[in-house]
C-alpha positions, -999 to 999 in steps of 0.1 A, spaced: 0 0 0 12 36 -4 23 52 29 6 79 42 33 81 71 51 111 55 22 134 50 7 131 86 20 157 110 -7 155 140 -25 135 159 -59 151 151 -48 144 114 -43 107 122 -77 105 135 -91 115 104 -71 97 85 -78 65 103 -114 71 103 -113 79 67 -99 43 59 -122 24 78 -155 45 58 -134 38 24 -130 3 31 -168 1 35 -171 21 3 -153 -1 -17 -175 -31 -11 -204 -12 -25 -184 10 -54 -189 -12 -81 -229 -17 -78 -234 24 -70 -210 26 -105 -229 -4 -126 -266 8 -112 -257 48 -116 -269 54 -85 -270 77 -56 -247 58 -26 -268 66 2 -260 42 19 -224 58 19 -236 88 30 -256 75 60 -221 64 72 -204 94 68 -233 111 86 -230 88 113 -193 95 118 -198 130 115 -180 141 86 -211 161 73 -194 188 95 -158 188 92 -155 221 75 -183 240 97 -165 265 126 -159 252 156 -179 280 173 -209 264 156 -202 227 165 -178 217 137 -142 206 133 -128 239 114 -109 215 92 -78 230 75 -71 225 40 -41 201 46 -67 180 64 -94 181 38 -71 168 12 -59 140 33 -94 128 44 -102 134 4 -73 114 -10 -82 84 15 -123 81 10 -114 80 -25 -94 49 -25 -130 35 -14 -148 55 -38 -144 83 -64 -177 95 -69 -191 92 -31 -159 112 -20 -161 139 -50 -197 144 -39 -188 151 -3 -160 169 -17 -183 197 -28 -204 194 4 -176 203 25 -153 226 3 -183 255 -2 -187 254 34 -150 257 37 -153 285 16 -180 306 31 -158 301 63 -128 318 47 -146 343 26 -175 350 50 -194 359 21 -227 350 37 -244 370 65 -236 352 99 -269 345 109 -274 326 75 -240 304 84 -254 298 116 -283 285 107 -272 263 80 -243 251 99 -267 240 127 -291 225 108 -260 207 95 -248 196 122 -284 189 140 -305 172 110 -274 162 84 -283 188 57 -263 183 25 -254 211 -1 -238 218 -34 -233 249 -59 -255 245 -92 -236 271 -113 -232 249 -146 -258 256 -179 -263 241 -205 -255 270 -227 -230 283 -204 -200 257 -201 -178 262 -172 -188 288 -141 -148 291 -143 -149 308 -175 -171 332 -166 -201 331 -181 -231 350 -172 -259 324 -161 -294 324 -180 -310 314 -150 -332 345 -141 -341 367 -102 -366 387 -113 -378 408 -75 -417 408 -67 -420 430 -38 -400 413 -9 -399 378 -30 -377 368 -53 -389 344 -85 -360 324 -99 -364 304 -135 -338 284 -154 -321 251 -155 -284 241 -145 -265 211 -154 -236 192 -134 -257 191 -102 -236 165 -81 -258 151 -52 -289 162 -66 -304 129 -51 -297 136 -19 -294 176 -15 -316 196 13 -304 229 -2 -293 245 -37 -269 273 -38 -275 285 -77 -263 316 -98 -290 338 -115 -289 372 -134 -310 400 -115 -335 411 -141 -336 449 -132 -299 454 -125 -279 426 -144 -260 415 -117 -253 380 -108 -265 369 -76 -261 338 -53 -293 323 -41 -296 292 -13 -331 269 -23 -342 246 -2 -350 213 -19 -390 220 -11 -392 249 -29 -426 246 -49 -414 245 -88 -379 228 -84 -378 198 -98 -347 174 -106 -343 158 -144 -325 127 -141 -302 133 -169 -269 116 -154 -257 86 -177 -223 89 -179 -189 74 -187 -172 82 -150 -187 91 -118 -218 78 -122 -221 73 -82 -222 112 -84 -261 118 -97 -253 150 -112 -287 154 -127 -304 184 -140 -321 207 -117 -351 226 -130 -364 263 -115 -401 270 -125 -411 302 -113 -397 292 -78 -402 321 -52 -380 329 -26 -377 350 8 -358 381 7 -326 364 24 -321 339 -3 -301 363 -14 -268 357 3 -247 379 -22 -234 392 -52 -211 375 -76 -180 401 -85 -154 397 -105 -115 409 -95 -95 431 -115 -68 411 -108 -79 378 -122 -94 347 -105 -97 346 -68 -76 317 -56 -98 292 -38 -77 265 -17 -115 246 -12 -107 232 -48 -80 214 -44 -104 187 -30 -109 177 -66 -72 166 -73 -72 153 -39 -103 128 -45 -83 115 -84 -50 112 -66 -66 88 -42 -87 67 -72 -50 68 -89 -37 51 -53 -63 26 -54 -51 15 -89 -19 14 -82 -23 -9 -50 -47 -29 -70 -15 -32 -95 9 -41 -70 -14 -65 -51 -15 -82 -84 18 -84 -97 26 -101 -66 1 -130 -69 1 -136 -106 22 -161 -120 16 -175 -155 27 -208 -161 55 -195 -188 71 -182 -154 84 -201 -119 79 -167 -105 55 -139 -100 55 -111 -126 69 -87 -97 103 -102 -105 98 -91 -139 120 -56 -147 93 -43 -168 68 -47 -138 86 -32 -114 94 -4 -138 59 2 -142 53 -1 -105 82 22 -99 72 47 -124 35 46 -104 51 54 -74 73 84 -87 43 103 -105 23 99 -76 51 107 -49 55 139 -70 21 148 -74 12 148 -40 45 167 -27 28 196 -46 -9 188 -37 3 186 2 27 216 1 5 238 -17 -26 230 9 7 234 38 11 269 19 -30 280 24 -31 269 61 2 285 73 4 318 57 -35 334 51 -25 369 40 -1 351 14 -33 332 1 -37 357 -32 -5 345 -45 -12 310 -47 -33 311 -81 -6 294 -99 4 262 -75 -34 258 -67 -39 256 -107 -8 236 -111 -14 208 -79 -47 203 -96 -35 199 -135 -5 179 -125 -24 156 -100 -57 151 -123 -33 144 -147 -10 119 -132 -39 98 -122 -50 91 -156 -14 81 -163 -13 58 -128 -41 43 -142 -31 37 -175 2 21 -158 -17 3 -136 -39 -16 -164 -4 -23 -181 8 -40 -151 -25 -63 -149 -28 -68 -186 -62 -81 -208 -79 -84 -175 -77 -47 -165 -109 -44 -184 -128 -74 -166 -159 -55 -154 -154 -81 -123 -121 -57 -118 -122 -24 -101 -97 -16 -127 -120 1 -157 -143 18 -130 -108 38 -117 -99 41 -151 -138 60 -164 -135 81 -131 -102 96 -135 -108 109 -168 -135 129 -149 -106 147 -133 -96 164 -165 -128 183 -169 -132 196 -135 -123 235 -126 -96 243 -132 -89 233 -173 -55 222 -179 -55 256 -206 -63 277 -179 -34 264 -156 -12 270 -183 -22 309 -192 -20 313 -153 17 303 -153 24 320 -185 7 354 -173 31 349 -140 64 341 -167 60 366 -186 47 394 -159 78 381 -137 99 390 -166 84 425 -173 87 432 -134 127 420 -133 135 450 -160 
């Protein structure tokens, strides 16, 4: 198995870490029906509500654990060796909570009550920014989805796309463009709304597990405080947001899986051409070795980077380019662990008996996640060349 020994610092962060194995361990018996059936894995989630991890990221003034990033990513990287798409979809849960508690974005008394209600009744929620006309919130499109005000009401109409957890989500935090002003505002919606409605669209390659159906807004009509802000953009580019890097996080630990699957099998399997197991072979351990170094490297940066947020807060604008580039180089050495890892087991990598071709349709997911490998590159070329132009 691939140590975690090097990356855990604390105590606390053992905890987490240990209770994080024994829930993926109980993930991975059920990964492969929630991935063949495309369903919702409640039954995953009623465990992780039961060992509290609904409320890791909440403040500690409100009854949470105040998680730190470094934490997040390790709990992240572990669930996901159980399963991709249950630990993606708490991912999101977690990280916008994280989020709010950093940015304090929403009015406290609004935090409050969601975080109680959180903690109290095991309330789930996720962002539905994506359109169908739209592509990526990271791009910055402006949403179709319409506010229009009605005295102290608000009436919302639209449809978004990618709406991970839309089984099993008590409240919808969407993007709509204000009718009379043309700003974009944040609304929260709770799951009862009269007129929202949820399409199940999700039939998908990879991270089926994740039920990121459609969600549909029919003249839905909300309280003044649904309203918990505006969306602004900085003149100084994209905000960094240390909350992501639970995405590379959750494809690093699908990429471990494979490659303990890999190793697990190269020491058992002996063909009858050979009178020893294929780990003696020096393209095998090549293969194994070359696992190992991609990952060790990608998580160096993933774990320093979140190391970076957590120590040094006022530093936190000038991380844009390792956030972008932990993400891009992690999402992208999973797909190649992977790929290695299905070289090591051979013709039988694709068994649908094998967890093999499950890791292998989830961690091309990675690549399409915020942010784009494009947009990690521009970041680091804007920083080049701007670095040059300052050095004159």
């Amino acid at each position: 198995m691939v140590l975690d020994h090097q990356f855990i610092k604390t105590d606390r962060q053992r905890i987490f870490l240990e209770k994080a194995a024994e829930l993926a361990q109980q993930f991975s018996v059920r990964a492969d029906y929630y991935d063949k059936q495309a369903l919702f894995p409640f039954e995953n989630f009623n465990d992780l509500k039961r060992a509290g991890f609904l409320k890791l990221s909440i403040p500690q003034k409100y009854g949470g654990d105040d998680l730190t990033l470094y934490e997040f990513v390790l709990i992240q990287e572990k669930l996901a060796q159980g399963d991709g798409a249950t630990a993606l979809s708490l991912g999101w849960h977690l990280g916008i909570l994280m989020n709010i508690r950093e940015t304090e974005k929403w009015e406290e008394k609004t935090y409050a009550r969601i975080s109680r209600e959180i903690i109290q009744f095991d309330k789930l929620l996720n962002s539905a920014a994506s359109e169908p006309n739209g592509g990526s919130p990271a791009r910055g499109g402006k949403p179709e989805t319409t506010a229009k005000r009605n005295g102290e009401k608000w009436i919302i109409n639209g449809k978004k796309i990618f709406t991970s957890l839309a089984p099993a989500l008590d409240y919808f935090l969407i993007t709509a463009t204000i009718e009379d002003t043309g700003e974009v505002g944040e609304f929260i919606i709770p799951r009862e709304s009269p007129g929202l409605s949820i399409e199940e669209t999700w039939n998908t390659l990879g991270m089926r597990g994740t039920r990121s159906d459609d969600l549909i807004l029919v003249n839905v009509v909300l309280e003044a405080e649904a309203l918990t802000g505006l969306k602004t953009k900085s003149s100084k580019g994209p905000v960094p947001q240390g909350w992501l890097l639970h995405i590379p996080a959750c494809y690093l630990g699908i990429a471990i899986a494979a490659r303990n699957f890999a190793v697990q099998f190269a020491k058992k399997h002996q063909p009858n051409s050979l009178n020893h197991p294929i780990k003696d072979l020096p393209e095998v351990r090549r293969k194994i070795a070359k696992m190992d170094l991609s990952l060790l490297t990608a998580r160096h940066l993933l774990y320093g980077t979140a190391e970076k947020w957590d120590a040094s807060p006022n530093e936190r604008n000038k991380l844009s380019a390792e956030l972008a580039a932990a993400k891009t180089v992690a999402t992208n050495t999973a797909v190649e662990v992977v790929d290695l890892a299905m070289r090591v087991v051979g013709g039988q990598s694709m068994f649908n008996s094998l967890p093999l071709q499950r890791y292998y349709r989830d961690v091309r997911a990675g690549l399409h996640n915020p942010p784009a490998d494009e947009i990690t590159y521009s970041i680091l070329a804007d920083q080049a060349f701007q670095g040059e132009e300052q050095g004159k």
